[in-house]
N, C-alpha and C positions, 0 to 999 in steps of 0.2 A: 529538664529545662532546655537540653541542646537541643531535643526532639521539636519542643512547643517553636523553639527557635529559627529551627528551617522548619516548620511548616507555616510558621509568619513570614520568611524570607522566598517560600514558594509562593504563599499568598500573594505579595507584594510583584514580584517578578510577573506572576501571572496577569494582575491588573494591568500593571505599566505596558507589559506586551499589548494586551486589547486597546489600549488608551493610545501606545504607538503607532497601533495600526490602523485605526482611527485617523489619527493625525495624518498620520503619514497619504491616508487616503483624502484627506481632506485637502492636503496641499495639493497631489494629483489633481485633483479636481478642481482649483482653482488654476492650478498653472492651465490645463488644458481650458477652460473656459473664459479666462481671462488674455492669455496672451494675444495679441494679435500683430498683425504689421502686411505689410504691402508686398512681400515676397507668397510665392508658392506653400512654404516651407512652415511659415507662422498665420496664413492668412484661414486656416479650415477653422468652420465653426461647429463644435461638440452639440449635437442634442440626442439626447436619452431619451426622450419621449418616444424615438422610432424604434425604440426595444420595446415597448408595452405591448403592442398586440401580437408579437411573438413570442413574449413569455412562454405561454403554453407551450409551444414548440421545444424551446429551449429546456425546459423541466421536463418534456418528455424525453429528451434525449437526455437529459442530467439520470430520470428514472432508470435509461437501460445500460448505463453507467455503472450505477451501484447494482444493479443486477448482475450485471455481470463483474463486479468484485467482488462482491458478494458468493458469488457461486467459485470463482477460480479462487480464492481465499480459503473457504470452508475446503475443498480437496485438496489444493496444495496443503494445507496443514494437514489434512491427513496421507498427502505423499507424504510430505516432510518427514511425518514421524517413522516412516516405514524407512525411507532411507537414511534417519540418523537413527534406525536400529541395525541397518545394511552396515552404512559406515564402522561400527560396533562390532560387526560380527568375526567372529574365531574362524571364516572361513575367509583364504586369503581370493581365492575370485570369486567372491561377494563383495567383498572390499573394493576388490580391482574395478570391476564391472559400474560399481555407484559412484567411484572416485571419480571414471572418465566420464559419467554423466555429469554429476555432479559440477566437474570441471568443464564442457560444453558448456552446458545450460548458462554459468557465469560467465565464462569467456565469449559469447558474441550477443549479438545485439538483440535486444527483444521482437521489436522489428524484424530483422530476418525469421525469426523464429515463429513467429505470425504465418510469415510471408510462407517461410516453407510447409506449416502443417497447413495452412488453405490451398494453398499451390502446387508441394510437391507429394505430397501424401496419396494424395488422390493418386497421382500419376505412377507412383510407388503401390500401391496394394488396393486399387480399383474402387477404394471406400469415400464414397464423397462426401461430406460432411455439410451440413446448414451453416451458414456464417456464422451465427451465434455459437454451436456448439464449437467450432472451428477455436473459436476464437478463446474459447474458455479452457479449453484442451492445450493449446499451447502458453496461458496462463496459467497453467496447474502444472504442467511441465517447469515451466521458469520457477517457478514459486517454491516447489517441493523443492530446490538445488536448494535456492536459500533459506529455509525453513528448514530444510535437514540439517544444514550446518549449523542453524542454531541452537535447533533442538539437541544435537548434537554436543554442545559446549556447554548448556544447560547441563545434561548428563552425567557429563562429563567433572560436572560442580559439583555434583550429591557425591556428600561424605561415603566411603566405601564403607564404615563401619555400619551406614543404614542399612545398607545394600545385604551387609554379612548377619547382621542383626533377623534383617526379612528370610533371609535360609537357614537362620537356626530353629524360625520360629515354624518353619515347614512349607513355606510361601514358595509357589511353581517359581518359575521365572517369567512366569505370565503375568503372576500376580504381584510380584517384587516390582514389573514393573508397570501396573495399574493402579497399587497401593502406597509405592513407597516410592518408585523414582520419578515417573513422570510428574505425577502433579507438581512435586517441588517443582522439575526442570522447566515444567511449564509457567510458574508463577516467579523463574529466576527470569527467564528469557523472553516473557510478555510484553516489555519496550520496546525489545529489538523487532518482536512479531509484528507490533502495531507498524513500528517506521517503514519495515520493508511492506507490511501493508498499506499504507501511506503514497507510499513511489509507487506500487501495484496500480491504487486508484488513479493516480496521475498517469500512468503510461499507460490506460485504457483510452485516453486519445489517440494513441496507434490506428486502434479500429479504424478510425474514420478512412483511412488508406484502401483498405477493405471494403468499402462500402456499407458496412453499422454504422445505423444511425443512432449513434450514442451523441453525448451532448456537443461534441465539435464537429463531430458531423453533421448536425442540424445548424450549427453556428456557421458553416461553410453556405449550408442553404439559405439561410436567411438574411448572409451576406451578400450572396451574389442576387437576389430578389431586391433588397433594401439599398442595397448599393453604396453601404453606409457600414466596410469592415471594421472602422475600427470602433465605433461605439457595440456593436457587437461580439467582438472579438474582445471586448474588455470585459461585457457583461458573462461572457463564456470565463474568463480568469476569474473573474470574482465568484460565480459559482463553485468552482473549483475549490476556491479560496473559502469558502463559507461551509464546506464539510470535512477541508482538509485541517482545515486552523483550529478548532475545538476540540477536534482529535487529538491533537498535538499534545493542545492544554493537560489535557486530560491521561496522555500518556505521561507527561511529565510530573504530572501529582502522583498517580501511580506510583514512578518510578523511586520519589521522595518518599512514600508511604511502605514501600517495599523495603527499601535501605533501613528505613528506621525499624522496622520489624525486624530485619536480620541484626539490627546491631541490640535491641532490646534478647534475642534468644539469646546472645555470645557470651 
């Protein structure tokens, strides 16, 4: 009954969120189309109709968007998992060595980090790089710090008696952990995977700095064409907003569905 419980309480949360943001977008758009007055400040008038024939522009850039999260997501998880087995290891400069990436990578700005594999790489080991690949390289860089540490704390959750269970039964430590720890740690720490994947898709607006033309990148072109940033520069949020927000939804039923499985095994 607790279970049927919160997942009626998840239900319900879930609606009211979409129904708030609704609302909430509804008012936006009346206060912007409604307000007006005689100063500078209240006197612009909103039309949306000069986004229509740029759509397509826009959705192309939304496209190479998720491309390229798509791609620096899929590696950063499988850095991740290599260096929350680094982090793990019996040797102590293994350890040492992942810790200080580990700790870089989090400690400064994604941005610079961009900046320096397009920028200083080159100039470091004479390797030049296409923007896009550039660009994905030091998002699987970023990704793999946090993806290890979660992978990492995941791991670090599975009961040890599975673990000693999987070496009695003659399981390498290849297989102990293909068969016995990973998937758990993967299906404990899948929330935490999506959210930093989440802030991933979003700080792929960096690009546009770069010159990718991913979707704010095309939102800068079709502003300074249109001459009209902020009806575009909203319809660039709202995109945003329309692959980030379902996600969300949907991480957060998960992670109710999740809970209630672990309390139904205990």
């Amino acid at each position: 009954m607790g279970a049927l419980r919160q997942e009626a309480k998840a239900s319900r949360v879930a609606v009211l969120a979409v129904l708030g943001c609704v609302l909430g977008l509804g008012v936006v758009w009346f206060l912007l189309t409604s307000i007006g007055g005689s100063g500078p400040a209240v006197s612009y008038h909103w039309d949306f109709r000069i986004v229509e024939p740029y759509l397509p522009v826009l959705l192309e850039g939304l496209g190479l968007t998720l491309e390229l999260s798509i791609a620096s997501i899929a590696l950063g998880m499988a850095l991740g998992l290599f260096v929350a087995m680094a982090r793990l290891s019996s040797i102590a400069a293994v350890r040492a060595g992942t810790t200080l990436y580990v700790e870089v990578m989090r400690g400064t700005p994604p941005l610079i980090q961009l900046v320096w594999v397009y920028y200083a790489l080159p100039v470091l080991t004479g390797i030049q790089l296409p923007a896009f690949e550039s660009v994905v390289l030091a998002f699987t860089l970023n990704l793999g710090a946090f993806y290890g540490e979660a992978f990492r704390s995941g791991i670090q959750a599975i009961p040890q008696e599975q673990v000693e269970a999987g070496e009695i039964l003659g399981l390498s430590y290849v297989q102990r952990m293909q068969y016995v720890v990973v998937p758990q740690a993967f299906r404990i720490v899948l929330p935490v995977l999506i959210s930093i994947s989440i802030s991933l898709f979003k700080d792929t607006s960096l690009v546009s700095f770069l010159g990718v033309s991913d979707l704010l990148y095309q939102g800068h072109v079709v502003s300074d064409v249109t001459y009209r940033p902020l009806e575009i520069y909203t319809t660039v949020a709202l995109l945003y907003f329309a692959i980030a927000f379902p996600i969300t939804l949907i991480m957060r039923r998960y992670e109710l569905h999740l809970h209630r499985h672990l309390a139904e095994t205990k």
